[in-house]
Phi, psi and omega in degrees: 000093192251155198187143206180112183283137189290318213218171135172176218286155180255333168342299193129145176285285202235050152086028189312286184332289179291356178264335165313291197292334178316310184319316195265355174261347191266351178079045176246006139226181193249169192309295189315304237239346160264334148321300203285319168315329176261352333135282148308330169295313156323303176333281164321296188299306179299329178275349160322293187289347161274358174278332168291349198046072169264164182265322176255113165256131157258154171240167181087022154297316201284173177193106177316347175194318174200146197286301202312315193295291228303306198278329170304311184278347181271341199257344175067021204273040179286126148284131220299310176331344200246016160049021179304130157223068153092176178075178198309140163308155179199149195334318178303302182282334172289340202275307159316320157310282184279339181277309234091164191221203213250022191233329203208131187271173214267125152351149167271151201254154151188154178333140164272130191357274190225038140225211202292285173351133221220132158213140202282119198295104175309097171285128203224107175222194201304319191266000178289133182258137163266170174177135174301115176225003165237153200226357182315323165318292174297284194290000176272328183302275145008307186266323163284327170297325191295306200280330180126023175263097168281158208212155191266103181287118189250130181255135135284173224230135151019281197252304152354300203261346147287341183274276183347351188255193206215153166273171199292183173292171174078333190270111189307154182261023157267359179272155210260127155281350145316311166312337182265024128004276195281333186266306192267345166294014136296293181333306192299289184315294188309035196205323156307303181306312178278359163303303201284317151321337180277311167152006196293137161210026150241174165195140201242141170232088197297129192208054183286351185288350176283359148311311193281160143318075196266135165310176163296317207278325164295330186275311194290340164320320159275327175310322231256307176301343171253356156293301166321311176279357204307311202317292198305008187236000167295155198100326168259133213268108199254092154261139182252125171247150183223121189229155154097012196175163169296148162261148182268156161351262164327326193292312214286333158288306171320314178291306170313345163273351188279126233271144150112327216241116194296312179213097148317145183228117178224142167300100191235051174236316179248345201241340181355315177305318195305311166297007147299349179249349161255005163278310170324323180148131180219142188295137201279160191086351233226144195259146176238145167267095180262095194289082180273320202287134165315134176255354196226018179231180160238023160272120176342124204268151181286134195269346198268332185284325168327281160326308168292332130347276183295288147025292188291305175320310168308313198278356186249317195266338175102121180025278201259348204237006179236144183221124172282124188225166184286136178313318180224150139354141181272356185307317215265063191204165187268189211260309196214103149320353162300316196254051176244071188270347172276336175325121173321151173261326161340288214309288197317307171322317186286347196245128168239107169282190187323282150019296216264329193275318139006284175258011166270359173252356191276344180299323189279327183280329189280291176338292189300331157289335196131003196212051179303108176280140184246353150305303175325287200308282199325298198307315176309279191302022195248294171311311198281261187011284193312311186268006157277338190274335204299104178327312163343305248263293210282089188235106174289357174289307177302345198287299194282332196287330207269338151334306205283323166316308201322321196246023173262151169249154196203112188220165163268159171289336177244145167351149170269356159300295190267009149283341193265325140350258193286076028341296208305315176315310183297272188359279156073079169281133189294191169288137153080048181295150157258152175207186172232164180288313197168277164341101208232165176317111158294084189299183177294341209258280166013278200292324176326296186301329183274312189316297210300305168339284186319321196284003186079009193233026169225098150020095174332312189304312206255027162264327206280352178255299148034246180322307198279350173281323203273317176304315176316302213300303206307297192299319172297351168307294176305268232297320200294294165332290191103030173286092173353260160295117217252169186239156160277342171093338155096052172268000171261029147283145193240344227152105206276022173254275197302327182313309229254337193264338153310314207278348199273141145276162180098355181266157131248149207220166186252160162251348182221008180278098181282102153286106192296111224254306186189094154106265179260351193287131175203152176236200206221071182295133165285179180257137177230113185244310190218206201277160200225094223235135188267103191295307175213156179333147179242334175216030187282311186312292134024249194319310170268020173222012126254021175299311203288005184238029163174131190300346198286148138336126180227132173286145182283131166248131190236161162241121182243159237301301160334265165018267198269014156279319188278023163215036158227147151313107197247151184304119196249036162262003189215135177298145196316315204315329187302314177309327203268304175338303167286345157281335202277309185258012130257029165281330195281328187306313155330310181294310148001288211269276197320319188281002171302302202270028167079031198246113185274358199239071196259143170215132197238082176302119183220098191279332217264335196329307189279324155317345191252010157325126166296142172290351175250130138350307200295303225266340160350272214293323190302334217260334185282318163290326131327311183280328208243351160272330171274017171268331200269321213266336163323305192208050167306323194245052198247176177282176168307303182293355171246118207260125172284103160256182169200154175233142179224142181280175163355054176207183190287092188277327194291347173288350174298294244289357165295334179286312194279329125342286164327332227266326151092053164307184139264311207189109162292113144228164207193136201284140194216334193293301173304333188286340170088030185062043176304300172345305189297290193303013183267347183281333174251026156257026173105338171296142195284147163201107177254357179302206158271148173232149162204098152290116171333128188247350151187184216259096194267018173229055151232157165243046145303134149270131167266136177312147178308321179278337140313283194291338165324293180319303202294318173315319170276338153304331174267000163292326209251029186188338208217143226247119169000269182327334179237023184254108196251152179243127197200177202284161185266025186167170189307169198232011203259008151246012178257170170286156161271017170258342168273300173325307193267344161291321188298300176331317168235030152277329171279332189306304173250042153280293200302325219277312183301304198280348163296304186290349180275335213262349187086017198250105178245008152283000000 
């Protein structure tokens, strides 16, 4: 019964890890008490999965913050900024490598390929010294063999984590980091050898970039990097694993050839073409890691259709050489369907979280020897049955309205040149507006009052008083600062997803499914189970009682429809664009709603957009074009006079920004201060851009405060690119995990970056 899990989530079923580390970065425990936290969590998890009887559990999963920093820190790969002088890596410098510290700002984060997961960017050039300097592996191996878990040990893998870097500051941004090859596989054999020295006789090698559109030079980086490794990998049991795509042709000839290796791992959840190439011809001997059970959904896998999928699989690789596995890491899926004791029980029936996925691959593993639970299935085929038939699912009015889009085009009728004309007369915004993203600090006292609210144990009057002090709190702030565009700050808000997905029909929401977003940050994606329709206004009350507290603009806050399909668990019985079409037209309805009730600034936040880009090229346009017509479609019918923004997070915007452009925004922002003003160069490669634009002027997921002559500098650099009249300025996200002794000093250090540079500009209009 062979069976192997890629990944799984380190968090915790109700988030032990983040509340461990918060404790140890606020200094209210110690390094020891966050070990033994992370330490018990290891535990749990590795006997969990010998208690389901997988046969490969991996270790080296877990993480204090990110699998990249972690392989970064095995690599000894510091950047001189971060005052490392050697030896075993230790807390100070990875926590700094990813927060930042109160002297040096923080690495850059962006999306782990096309989902929600932030991963810490490697900086790398010619002069980067490697040195073995994490030692996690081996002792994460070690500490499971101590308890009677022999363990699978997981690497990223080589040529992964050189595509996955950035060159260092200082560095051109054409030298090829392939070239640094030859430099980090000695770490890599030292790490192998003390694996093998350890008693390890499997090892695991993650290589998803063999997914994407690789140049030749790219496919030879791998023949050349596991040639390199073969000695050292002789003795050992090798899988290279691949998720999130289809492998393309070629790849799948290169990986299947690479010297040294045992077994492949493929996604044939998301990669289905890839069995086709493995009908074509699999290397004879060779074990396939076949990834049927989903890793990036929470829906229950039809265990009969599965079965059948392997079976046929068996018959090409042979017995003894297939082995059932999770499509992906289990990270990116939430942790335990046990503690959802609150759950529709339908619903609930239709779902397996990480856990639940466990043991659907250990059922498939069992089924394929011969030893088929046939309770299991039948409940399981019961389930698939119950969500197809279910009336729930199913509104044939949204069916049709959103039907009805598909062959339209949807715009305002005039240029965002003569809409911003007529805003600036209402408006009559200075040069160089300031604003915030959305967000204001959540204090403890907050969440208390929303928590108490849910529960039934406090009265709608004193939570709606609540909320209107904290809002009150929030505008007098701004105004004190002296902030343009004002926020409400968004305290009744729990999530900018989940707010919006309670108001919704066709959602469903969890109480403990926890997704890891990036280091403690983890969100609670809803489930969109069936069509999806806005029953009543979701934020105009909000939105018109603090308009009514200040003469300033105040934005209207939306999530917007992209957003919030790639960051819910979304239904994977109707192709997405419908799902998102049908968030699209009741976001307008909303857009709508506000500007009847005098709200002139609205921003419909599509944080999300560039992340659910597909990784192959060929599939680019069918997906931009769906997503940048349902951005469109928000606020079609709106006046001249109500200036539309959106904001996008973290991710490599410039292969977009013609999309992003299309998208007919008013004022743009987009997160920028790590990246190292990357953005700015697509401006200075020529591109026209006349809406508003606002590039993060400094890094709201550090608790660095940056100086006014920091961000001045960063201003003026986008002055040097980007035309006065359309330059706006603000934080790069939302302020609601940071304090208000950091929010207001960074806050009016920007205020008066702008107010000097208005004033060098001769402008204070």
């Amino acid at each position: 019964m062979a069976s192997h899990i890629v990944g799984y989530p380190r968090m915790g079923p109700k988030r032990e890890l983040k509340f461990a580390l918060e404790s140890f970065w606020d200094k209210k425990s110690s390094a020891e008490d966050l070990q033994k936290v992370s330490a018990d969590l290891r535990a749990s998890i590795w006997k969990q999965m010998a208690d389901a009887g997988i046969k490969y559990i991996p270790s080296n999963t877990f993480s204090y913050y990110d699998q990249v920093l972690d392989t970064t820190a095995m690599l000894g790969a510091v950047p001189d900024r971060y005052n490392w002088n050697g030896g075993e890596i230790g807390f100070d410098t990875y926590f700094s490598m990813a927060r930042g510290n109160a002297s040096v700002p923080a690495m850059e984060m962006t999306k782990w390929f096309d989902t929600n997961y932030h991963f810490i960017v490697p900086e790398l050039g010619p002069n980067t010294k490697f040195s073995y300097a994490s030692h996690k592996a081996v002792n994460e191996y070690k500490e499971a063999k101590a308890q009677g878990v022999d363990t699978v040990p997981v690497l990223i893998g080589p040529v992964t984590y050189l595509l996955r870097s950035k060159p260092a500051k200082g560095v051109e941004n054409n030298f090829c980091l392939l070239s640094l090859l030859e430099k980090i596989l000695p770490i890599y054999k030292e790490v192998v050898a003390e694996l093998k020295a350890a008693g390890a006789s499997w090892i695991q090698f993650d290589e998803p970039n063999l997914v994407l559109d690789l140049e030749p030079s790219q496919l030879e980086a791998f023949t050349k990097a596991y040639a390199g490794l073969e000695s050292t990998l002789s003795g050992l049991n090798v899988i290279i694993e691949t998720y999130f795509a289809d492998v393309p042709a070629e790849a799948y000839k290169t990986l299947t050839a690479l010297k040294g290796v045992t077994g492949f791992g493929f996604d044939l959840v998301r990669g289905n073409k890839t069995l086709d190439l493995i009908k074509n011809g699999f290397p004879s001997g060779k074990y396939l890691f076949a990834g049927v059970v989903d890793g990036r959904n929470i829906w229950a896998n039809d265990l009969d259709a599965s079965l059948i999928t392997l079976k046929n699989l068996e018959g090409i690789v042979g017995k003894d050489k297939l082995v059932v596995s999770t499509s992906n890491s289990l990270l990116h899926t939430a942790v335990d369907l046990i503690n959802e004791t609150k759950l529709d029980s339908e619903i609930k029936s239709w779902l397996a979280f990480a856990a639940q996925k466990v043991l659907e691959v250990n059922a498939l593993a069992k089924a394929l020897a011969g030893q088929k639970d046939e309770a299991f299935f039948s409940a399981n085929a019961a389930a698939q049955a119950s969500r197809k038939s279910s009336p729930r699912v199913t509104n044939q009015a949204v069916q049709k309205a959103a039907a009805a889009l598909k062959g339209s085009d949807h715009r305002r009728a005039t240029t965002v040149n003569s809409r911003l004309d007529a805003q600036q007369k209402k408006l009559n915004l200075p040069i160089l507006p300031t604003t915030t993203i959305g967000s204001f600090p959540q204090t403890v006292e907050l969440r208390r009052v929303r928590r108490e609210y849910k529960a039934k144990k406090i009265p709608e009057a004193d939570y709606v008083k609540a909320m209107e002090a904290e809002i009150r709190k929030v505008v007098d702030l701004q105004e004190e600062l002296d902030i343009d565009v004002l926020v409400h700050g968004e305290p009744e808000r729990n999530d900018m997803v989940e707010y919006f997905g309670e108001q919704l029909s066709g959602f469903a929401f969890t109480a403990n499914g926890w997704v890891q977003s990036y280091g403690s940050r983890c969100v609670k994606p809803p489930i969109i189970y069936g069509d999806v329709s806005r029953p009543k206004p979701m934020t105009v009350f909000w939105s018109s009682k603090a308009q009514s507290m200040t003469k300033r603009p105040m934005k209207g806050m939306l999530t917007g429809p992209v957003t919030i399909l790639n960051w819910s668990f979304v239904r994977n019985d109707q192709p997405r664009f419908e799902t998102c079409y049908q968030i699209a037209l009741a976001i307008k309805d909303e857009v709508e709603d506000l500007e009847k009730a005098g709200i002139t600034v609205i921003q419909i936040d599509e944080a999300a957009l560039r992340e659910g880009l597909p990784l192959r090229k060929a599939e680019h346009n069918f997906y931009l074009d769906w997503a940048v017509h349902s951005f469109r479609i928000t606020n079609v019918g709106i006046q001249d006079t109500t200036q539309i923004h959106t904001h996008m997070c973290y991710s490599n915007f410039n292969d977009i920004i013609h999309s992003i452009i299309d998208m007919d925004a008013d004022v743009i922002t987009i997160e920028n201060s790590r990246s190292d003003e990357k953005l700015l160069s697509v401006f200075r490669e020529g591109v026209k851009y006349g809406a508003g634009i606002g590039p993060g002027v400094y890094d709201i997921h550090s608790p660095r405060i940056p100086s006014m002559e920091e961000i001045a500098d960063r201003v003026d650099k986008m002055l040097a690119v980007l035309d006065t009249n359309i330059l706006w300025v603000n934080p790069d996200c939302g302020l609601k995990t940071r304090k208000y002794g950091e929010v207001k000093p960074a806050l009016q250090h920007m205020v008066s970056a702008a107010k000097q540079i208005r004033t060098k500009l001769g402008k204070t209009k």
